[in-house]
Backbone as JSON, one array per atom type, in Angstrom:
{
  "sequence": "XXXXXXXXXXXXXXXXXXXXXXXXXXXXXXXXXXXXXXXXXXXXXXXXXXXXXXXXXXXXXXXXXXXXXXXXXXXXXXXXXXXXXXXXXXXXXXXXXXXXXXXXXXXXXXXXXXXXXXXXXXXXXXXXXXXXXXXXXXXXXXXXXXXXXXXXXXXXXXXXXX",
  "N": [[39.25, 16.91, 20.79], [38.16, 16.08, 17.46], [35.31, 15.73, 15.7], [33.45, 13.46, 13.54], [32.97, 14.22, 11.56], [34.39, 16.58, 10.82], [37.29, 15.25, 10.77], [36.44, 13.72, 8.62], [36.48, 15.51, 6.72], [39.05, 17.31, 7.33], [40.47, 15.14, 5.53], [39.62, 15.31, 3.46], [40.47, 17.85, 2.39], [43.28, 17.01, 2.34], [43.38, 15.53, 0.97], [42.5, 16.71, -1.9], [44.82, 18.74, -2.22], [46.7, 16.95, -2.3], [45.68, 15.81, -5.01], [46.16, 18.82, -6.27], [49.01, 18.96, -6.43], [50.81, 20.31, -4.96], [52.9, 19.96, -2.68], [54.36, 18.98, 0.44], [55.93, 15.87, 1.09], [56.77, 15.31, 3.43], [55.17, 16.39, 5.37], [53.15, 16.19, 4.65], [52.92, 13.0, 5.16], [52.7, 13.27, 7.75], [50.46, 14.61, 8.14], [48.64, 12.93, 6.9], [49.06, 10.41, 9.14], [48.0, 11.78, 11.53], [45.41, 12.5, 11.24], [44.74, 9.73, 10.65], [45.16, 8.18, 12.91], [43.52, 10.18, 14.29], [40.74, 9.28, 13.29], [40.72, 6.56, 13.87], [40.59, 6.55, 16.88], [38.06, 8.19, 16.97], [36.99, 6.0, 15.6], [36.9, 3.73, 17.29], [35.08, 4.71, 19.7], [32.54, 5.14, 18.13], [31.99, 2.46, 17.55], [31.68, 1.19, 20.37], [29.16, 2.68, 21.46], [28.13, 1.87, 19.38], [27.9, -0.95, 19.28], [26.86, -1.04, 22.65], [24.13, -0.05, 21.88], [23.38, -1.75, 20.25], [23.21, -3.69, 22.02], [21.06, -2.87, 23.93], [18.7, -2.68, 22.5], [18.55, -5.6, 21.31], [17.9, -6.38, 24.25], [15.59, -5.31, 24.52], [13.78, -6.13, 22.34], [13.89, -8.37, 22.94], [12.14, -8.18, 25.5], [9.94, -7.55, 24.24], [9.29, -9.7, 23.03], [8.87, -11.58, 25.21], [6.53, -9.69, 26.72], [4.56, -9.73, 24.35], [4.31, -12.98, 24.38], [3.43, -12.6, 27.02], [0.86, -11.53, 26.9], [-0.62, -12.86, 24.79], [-1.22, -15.32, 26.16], [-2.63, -14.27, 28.51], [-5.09, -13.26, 26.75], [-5.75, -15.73, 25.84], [-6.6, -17.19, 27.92], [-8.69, -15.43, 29.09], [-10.54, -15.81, 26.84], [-10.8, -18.84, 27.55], [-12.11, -18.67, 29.88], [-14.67, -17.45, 29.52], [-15.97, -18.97, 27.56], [-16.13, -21.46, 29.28], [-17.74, -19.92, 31.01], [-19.9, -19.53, 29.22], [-20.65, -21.79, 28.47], [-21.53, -23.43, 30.71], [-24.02, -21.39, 31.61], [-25.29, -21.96, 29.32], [-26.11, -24.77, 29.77], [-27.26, -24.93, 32.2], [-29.2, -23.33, 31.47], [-29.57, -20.75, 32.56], [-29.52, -18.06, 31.5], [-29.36, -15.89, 31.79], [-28.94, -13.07, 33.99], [-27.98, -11.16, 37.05], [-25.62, -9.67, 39.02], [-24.15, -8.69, 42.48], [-22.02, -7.69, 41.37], [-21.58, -7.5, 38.81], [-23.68, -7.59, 35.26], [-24.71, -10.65, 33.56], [-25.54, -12.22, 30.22], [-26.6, -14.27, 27.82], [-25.93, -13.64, 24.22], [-26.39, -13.12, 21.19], [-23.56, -13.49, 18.58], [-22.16, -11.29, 15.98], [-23.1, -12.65, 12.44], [-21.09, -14.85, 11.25], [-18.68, -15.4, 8.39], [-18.16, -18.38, 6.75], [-16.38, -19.75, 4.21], [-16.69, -22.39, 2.1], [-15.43, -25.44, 1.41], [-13.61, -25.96, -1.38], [-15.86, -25.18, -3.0], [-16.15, -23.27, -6.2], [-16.16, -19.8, -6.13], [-18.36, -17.26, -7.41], [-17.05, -14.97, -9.89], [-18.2, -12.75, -9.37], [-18.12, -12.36, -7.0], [-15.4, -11.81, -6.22], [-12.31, -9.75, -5.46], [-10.38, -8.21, -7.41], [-6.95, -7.23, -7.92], [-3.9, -5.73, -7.78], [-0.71, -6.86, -9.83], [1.77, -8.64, -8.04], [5.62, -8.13, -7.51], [7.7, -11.25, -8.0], [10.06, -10.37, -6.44], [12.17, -12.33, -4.88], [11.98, -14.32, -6.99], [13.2, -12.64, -8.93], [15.68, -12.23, -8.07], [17.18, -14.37, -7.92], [17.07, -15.55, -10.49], [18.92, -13.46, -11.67], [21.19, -13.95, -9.76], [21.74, -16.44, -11.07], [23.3, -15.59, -12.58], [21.33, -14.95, -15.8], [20.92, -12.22, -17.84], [18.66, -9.03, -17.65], [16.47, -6.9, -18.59], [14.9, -5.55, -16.98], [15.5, -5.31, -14.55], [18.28, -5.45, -11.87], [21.3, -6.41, -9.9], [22.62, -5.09, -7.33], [24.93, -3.8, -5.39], [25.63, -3.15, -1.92], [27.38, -1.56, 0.42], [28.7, -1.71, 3.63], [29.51, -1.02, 7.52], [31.32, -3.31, 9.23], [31.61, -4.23, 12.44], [33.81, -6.12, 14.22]],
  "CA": [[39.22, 15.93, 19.72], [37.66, 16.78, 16.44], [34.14, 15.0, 15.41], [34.01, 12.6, 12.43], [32.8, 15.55, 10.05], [35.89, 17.61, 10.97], [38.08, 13.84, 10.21], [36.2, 13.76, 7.4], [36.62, 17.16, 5.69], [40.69, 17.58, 6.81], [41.21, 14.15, 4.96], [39.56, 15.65, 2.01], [41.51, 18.62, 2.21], [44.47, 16.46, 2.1], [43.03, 15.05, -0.85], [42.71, 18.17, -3.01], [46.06, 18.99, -2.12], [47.54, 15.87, -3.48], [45.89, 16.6, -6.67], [46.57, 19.87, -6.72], [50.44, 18.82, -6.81], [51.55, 21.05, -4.05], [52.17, 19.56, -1.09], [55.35, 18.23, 1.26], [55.97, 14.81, 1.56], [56.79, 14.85, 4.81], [53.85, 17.43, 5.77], [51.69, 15.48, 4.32], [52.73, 11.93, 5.64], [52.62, 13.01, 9.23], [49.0, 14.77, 8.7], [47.59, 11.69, 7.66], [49.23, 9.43, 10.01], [47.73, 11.97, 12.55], [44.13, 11.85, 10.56], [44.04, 8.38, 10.95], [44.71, 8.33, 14.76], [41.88, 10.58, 15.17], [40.02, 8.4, 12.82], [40.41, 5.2, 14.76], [40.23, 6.86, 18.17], [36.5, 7.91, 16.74], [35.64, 4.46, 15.22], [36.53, 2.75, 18.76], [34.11, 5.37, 20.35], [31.71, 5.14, 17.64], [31.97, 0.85, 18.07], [31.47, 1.15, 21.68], [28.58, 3.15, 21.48], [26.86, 0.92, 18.57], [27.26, -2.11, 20.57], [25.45, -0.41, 23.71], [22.83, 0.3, 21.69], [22.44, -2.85, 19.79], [22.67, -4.59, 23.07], [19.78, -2.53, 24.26], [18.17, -3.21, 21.2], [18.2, -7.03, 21.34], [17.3, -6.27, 25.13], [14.08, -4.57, 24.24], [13.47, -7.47, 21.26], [13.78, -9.74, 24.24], [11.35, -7.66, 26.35], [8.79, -7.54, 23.69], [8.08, -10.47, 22.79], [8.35, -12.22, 26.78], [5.31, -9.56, 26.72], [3.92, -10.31, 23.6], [3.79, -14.22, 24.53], [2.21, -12.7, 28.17], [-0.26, -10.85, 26.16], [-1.26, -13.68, 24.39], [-1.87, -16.15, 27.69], [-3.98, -14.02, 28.8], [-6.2, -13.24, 25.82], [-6.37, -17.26, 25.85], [-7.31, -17.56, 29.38], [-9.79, -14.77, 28.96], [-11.54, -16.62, 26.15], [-11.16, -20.08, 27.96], [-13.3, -17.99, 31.1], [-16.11, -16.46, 28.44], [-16.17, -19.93, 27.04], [-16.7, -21.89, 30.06], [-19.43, -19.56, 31.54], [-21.07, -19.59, 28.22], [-21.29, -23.39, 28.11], [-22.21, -23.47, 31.91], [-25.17, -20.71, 31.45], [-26.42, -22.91, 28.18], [-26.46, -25.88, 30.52], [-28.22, -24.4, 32.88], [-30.57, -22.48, 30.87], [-30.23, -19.38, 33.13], [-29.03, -17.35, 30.43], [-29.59, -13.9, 31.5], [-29.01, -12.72, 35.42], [-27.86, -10.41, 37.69], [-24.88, -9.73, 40.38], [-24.12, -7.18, 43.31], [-21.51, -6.14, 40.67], [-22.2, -7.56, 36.91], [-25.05, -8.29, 34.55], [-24.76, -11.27, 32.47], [-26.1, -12.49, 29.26], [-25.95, -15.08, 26.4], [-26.26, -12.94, 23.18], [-26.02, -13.47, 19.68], [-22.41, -12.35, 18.12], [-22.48, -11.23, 14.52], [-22.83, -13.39, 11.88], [-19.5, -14.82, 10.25], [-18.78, -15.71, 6.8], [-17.5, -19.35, 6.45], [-16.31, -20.37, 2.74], [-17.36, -23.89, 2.1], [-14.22, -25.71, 1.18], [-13.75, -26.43, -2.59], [-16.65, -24.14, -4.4], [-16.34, -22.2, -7.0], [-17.04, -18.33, -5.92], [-18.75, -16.34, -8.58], [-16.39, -13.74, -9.99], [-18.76, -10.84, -9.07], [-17.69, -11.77, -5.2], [-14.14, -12.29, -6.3], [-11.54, -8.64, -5.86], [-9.26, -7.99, -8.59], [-5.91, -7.34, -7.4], [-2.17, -5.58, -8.96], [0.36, -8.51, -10.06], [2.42, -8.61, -7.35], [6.08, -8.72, -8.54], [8.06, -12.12, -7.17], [11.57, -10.29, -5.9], [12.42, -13.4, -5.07], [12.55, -14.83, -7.95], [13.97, -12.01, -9.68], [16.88, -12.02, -7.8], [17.34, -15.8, -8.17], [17.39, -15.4, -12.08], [19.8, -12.49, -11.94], [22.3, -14.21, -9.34], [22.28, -17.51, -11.72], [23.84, -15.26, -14.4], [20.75, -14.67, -16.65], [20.42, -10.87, -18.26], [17.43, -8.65, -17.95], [16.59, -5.38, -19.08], [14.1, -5.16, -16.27], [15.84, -5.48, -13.13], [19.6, -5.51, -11.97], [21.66, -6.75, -8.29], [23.02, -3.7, -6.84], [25.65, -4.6, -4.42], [26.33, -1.75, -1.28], [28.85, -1.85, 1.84], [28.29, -1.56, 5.11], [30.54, -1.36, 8.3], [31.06, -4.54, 10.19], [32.23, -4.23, 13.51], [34.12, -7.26, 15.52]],
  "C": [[38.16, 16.35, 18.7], [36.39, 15.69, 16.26], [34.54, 14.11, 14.29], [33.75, 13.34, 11.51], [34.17, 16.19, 9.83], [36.75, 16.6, 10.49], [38.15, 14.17, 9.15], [36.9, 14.47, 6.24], [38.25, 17.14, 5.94], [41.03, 16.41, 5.93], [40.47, 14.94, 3.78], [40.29, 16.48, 1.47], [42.83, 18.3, 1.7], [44.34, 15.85, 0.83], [43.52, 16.08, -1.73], [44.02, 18.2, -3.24], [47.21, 18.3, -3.01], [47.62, 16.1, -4.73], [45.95, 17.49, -7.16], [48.47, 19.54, -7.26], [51.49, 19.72, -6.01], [51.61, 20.8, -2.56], [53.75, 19.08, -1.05], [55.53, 16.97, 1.38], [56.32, 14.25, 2.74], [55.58, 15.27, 5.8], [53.29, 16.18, 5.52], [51.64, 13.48, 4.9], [52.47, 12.28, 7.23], [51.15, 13.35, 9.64], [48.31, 13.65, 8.54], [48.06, 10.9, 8.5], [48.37, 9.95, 11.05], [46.05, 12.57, 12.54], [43.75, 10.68, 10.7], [43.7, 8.14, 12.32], [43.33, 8.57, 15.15], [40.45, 9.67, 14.24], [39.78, 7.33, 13.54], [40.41, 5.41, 16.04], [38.82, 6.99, 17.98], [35.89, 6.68, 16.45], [35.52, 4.14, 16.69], [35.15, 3.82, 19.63], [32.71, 5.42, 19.73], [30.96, 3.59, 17.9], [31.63, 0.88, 19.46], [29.95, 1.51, 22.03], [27.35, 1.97, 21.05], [26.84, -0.38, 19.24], [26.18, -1.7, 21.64], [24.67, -0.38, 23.11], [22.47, -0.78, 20.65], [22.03, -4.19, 21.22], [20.91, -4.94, 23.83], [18.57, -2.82, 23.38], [17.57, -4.66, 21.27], [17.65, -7.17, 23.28], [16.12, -6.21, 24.88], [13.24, -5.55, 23.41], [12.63, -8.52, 22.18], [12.14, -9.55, 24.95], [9.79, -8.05, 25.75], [8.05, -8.89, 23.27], [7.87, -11.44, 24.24], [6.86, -11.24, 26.84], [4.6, -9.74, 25.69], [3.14, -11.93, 23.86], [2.9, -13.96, 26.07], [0.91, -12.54, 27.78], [-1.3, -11.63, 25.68], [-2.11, -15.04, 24.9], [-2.76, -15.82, 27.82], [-5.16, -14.01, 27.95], [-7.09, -14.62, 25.76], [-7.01, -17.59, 27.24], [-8.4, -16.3, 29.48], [-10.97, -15.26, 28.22], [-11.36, -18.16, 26.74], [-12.65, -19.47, 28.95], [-14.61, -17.95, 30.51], [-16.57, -18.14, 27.87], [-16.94, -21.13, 28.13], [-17.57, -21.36, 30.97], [-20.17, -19.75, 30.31], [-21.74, -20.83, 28.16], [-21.86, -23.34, 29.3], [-23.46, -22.76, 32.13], [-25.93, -21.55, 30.52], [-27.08, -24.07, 28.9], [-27.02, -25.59, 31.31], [-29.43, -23.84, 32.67], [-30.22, -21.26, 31.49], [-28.86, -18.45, 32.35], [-29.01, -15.59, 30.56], [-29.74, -13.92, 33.76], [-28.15, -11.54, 35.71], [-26.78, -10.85, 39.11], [-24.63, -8.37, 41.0], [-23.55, -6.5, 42.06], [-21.17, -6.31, 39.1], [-23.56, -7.92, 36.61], [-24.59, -8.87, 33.6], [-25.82, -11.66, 31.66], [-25.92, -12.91, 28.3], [-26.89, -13.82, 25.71], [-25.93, -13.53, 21.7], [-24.96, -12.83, 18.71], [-22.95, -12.63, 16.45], [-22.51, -12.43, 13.31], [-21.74, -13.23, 10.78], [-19.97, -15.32, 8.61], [-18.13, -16.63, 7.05], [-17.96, -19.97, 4.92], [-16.46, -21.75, 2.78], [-16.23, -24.08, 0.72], [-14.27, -26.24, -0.13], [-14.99, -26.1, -3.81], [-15.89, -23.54, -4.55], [-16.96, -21.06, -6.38], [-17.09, -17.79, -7.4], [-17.46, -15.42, -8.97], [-16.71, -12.54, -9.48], [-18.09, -10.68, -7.5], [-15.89, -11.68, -5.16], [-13.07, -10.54, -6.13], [-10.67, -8.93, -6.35], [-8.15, -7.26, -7.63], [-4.5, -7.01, -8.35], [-1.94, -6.85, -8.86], [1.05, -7.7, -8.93], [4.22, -8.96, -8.09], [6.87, -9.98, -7.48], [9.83, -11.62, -7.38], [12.0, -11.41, -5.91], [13.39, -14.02, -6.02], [13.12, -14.73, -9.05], [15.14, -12.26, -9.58], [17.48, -13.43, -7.77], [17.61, -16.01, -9.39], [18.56, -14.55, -12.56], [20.67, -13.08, -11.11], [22.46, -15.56, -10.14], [22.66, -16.9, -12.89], [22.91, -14.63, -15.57], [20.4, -12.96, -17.0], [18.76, -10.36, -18.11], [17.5, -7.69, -17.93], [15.63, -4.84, -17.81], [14.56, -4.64, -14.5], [17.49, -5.77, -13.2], [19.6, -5.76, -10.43], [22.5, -5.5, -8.04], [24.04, -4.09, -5.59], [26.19, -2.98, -3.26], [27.28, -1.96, -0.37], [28.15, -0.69, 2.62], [29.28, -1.71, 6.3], [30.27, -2.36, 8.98], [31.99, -4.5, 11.42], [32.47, -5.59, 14.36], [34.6, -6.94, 16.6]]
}
């Protein structure tokens, strides 16, 4: 059985041909009938394929985020732990000790930056920034009809397999 390049290329052949103006009409109806065959014997093998592998696909999707949301448990039950020894050492006072097989210690983490809700920041602390453009709402202006010299809807095709 021939690949879909090889498909490809004899149907073009058969093309040319046409417009060359030299060709059989019977020749030429039985090659493509027997062009298409191998055409739709490849899609179904090509369809078969792309399923499997979107299955696996939305498998793997699946996979990632059941570990993503494990990932994230833990991180939270790691900082509940760190949280409730920290408060339990403060309450205690004994802030700094020793085990057969750790050494703890309250410390001082870096200091954050919290904006204070509703000032004015200076400009000097402020970064300048491109315009961003709003797609969006380009393409919202251009599918209600309106012209622009700037931008256009481009329409492509795609195979859809049922």
């Amino acid at each position: 059985m021939s690949n879909i390049y090889e498909i490809t290329g004899r149907f073009l052949q058969v093309q040319e041909l046409m417009e060359s103006g030299e060709y059989d009409e019977e020749m030429l109806e039985t090659t493509l009938e027997c062009i298409d065959c191998e055409l739709e014997e490849k899609a179904d093998g090509y369809a078969r394929i792309i399923r499997n592998m979107e299955a696996t696909i939305a498998g793997l999707k699946a996979e990632e985020e059941r570990l993503s949301q494990r990932r994230k448990a833990m991180e939270n039950g790691v900082k509940g732990l760190k949280e409730n020894l920290l408060y339990a050492m403060q309450t205690t006072g004994k802030t700094k000790f020793k085990t057969e097989l750790f050494s703890f210690n309250v410390q001082k983490n870096p200091a954050k930056l919290v904006l204070v809700e509703g000032a004015e920041i200076p400009a000097e602390y402020l970064i300048q920034q491109e315009p961003k453009v709003d797609t969006a709402g380009i393409k919202a202006m251009l599918k209600a009809g309106a012209a622009c010299d700037f931008a256009r809807l481009e329409q492509t095709e795609g195979v859809r397999i049922r």
